[in-house]
C-alpha positions in Angstrom: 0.0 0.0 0.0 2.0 2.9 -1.4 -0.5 5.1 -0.4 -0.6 4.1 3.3 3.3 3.8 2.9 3.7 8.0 1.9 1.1 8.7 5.0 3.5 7.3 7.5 6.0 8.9 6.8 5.1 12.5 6.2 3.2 12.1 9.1 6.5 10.7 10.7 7.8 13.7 9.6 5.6 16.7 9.9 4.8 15.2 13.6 8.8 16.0 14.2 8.6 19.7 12.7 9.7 19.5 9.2 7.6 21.8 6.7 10.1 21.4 4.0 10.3 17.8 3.0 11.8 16.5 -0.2 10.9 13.2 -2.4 13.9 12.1 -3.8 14.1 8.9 -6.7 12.1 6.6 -8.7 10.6 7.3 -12.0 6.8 8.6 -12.3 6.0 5.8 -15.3 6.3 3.4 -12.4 3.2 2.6 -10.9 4.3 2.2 -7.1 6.3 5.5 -7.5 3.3 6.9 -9.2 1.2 6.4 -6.2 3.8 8.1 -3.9 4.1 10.8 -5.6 0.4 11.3 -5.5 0.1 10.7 -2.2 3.2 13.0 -1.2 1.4 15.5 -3.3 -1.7 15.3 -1.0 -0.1 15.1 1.9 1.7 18.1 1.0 -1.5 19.8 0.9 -3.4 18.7 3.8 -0.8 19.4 6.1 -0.6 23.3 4.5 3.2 22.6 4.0 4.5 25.0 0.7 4.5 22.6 -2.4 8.1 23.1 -4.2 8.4 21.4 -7.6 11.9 21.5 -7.0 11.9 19.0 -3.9 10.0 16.3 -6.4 13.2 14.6 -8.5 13.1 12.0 -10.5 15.8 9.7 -11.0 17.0 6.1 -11.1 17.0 3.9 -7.5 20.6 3.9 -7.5 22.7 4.6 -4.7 24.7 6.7 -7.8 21.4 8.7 -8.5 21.0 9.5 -4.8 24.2 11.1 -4.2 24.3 12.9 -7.3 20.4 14.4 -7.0 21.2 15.7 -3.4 24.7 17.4 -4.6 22.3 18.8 -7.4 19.8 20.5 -5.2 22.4 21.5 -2.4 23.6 23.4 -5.4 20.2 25.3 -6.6 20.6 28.8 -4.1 17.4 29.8 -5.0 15.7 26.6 -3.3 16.4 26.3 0.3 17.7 22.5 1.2 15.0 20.5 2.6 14.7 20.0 6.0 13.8 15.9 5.7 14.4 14.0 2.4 11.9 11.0 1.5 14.4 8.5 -0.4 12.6 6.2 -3.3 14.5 3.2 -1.4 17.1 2.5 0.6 20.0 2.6 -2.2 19.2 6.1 -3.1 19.4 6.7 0.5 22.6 5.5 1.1 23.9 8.2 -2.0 22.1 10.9 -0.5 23.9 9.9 3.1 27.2 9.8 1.8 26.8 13.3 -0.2 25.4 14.3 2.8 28.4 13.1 4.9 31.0 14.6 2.3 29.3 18.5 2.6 29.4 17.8 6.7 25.6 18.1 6.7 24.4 16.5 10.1 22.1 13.5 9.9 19.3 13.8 11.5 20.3 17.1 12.8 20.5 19.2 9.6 18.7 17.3 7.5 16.4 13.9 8.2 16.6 10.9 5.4 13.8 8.3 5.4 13.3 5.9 3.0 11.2 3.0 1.5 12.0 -0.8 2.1 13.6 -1.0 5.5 16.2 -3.7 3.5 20.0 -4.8 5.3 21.1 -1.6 3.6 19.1 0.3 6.1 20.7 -1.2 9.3 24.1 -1.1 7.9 24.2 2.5 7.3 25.4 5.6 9.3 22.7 6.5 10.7 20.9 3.7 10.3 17.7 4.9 8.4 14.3 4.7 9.6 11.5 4.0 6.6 8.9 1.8 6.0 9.0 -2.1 6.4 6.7 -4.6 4.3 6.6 -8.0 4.9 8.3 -9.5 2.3 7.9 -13.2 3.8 4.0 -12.2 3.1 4.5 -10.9 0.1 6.0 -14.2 -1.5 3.7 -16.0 0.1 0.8 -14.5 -1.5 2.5 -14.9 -4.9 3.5 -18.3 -4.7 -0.6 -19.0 -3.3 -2.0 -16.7 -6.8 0.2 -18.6 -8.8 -0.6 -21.9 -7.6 -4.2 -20.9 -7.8 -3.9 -20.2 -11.7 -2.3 -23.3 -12.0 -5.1 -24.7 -10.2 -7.5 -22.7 -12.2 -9.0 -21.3 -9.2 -9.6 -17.7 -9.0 -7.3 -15.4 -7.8 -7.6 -11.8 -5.9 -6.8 -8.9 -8.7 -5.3 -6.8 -6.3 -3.8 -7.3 -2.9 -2.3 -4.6 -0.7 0.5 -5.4 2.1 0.1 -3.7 5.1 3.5 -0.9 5.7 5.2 -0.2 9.3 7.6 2.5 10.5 10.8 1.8 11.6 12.2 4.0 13.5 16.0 3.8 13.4 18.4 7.1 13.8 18.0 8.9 10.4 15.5 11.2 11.0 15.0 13.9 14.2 13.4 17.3 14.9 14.3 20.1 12.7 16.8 22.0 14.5 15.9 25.9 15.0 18.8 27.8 13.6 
């Protein structure tokens, strides 16, 4: 549930202060990044935060995309840096931490990362980042059970959402007052 996914962690984030929150990866053809970005848009707007066109980037998932999109927008003066970043998955986090790290920009102190996936990458990082957890044991499960079920020829649900959960790890943190 993409949708539910987005929720949790704006509200994650607006809860700790942040009004300037950025969305960072994944390309809008794709369906599941489709559905975040709509839901980021919303959430944007129902929490009365500023929408910046500037803090929605596209790119690849790559841990190479994420480093290279934050060193981007760090250098765009006329946008102020965001405050907390929403990373498309845990690779792209782990660029956006490292270009982070290199300008001696504080995580979660100067700027919060989150991210989708909650994968080893997540706990092996420095911070380790908090972001949103599906259960990937249910989600083969219920592939293996539709596919059987064709074979079968039973019917099969069209559409079946996991459930997402926050993880709180040591990534993201109150906006500092500076």
């Amino acid at each position: 549930d993409e949708g539910k996914a987005t929720d949790l962690l704006m509200e994650y984030l607006v809860n700790l202060g942040h009004e300037k929150i950025a969305m960072v990866g994944g390309f809008q053809k794709y369906k599941s990044t489709y559905d975040k970005r709509i839901c980021y848009k919303s959430a944007v707007k129902r929490y009365g935060l500023k929408y910046c066109e500037d803090y929605v980037i596209e790119c690849d998932y790559t841990i190479e995309a994420g480093y290279s999109e934050i060193k981007k927008l760090i250098k765009k003066k006329e946008v102020d840096f965001p405050t907390a970043i929403i990373a498309i998955n845990d690779f792209a986090a782990a660029g956006m931490i490292q270009a982070l790290n290199e300008l001696s920009i504080n995580i979660p102190k100067d700027a919060s990362i989150v991210s989708y996936d909650n994968t080893y990458i997540a706990d092996i990082l420095i911070p380790k980042v908090t972001g949103i957890s599906y259960s990937y044991t249910e989600y083969g499960c219920a592939i293996v059970s539709s596919a059987v079920n064709v074979l079968e020829g039973e019917s099969v649900e069209g559409k079946k959402l996991l459930q997402p959960k926050l993880v709180e790890k040591c990534s993201a943190g109150p906006v500092s007052v500076k």
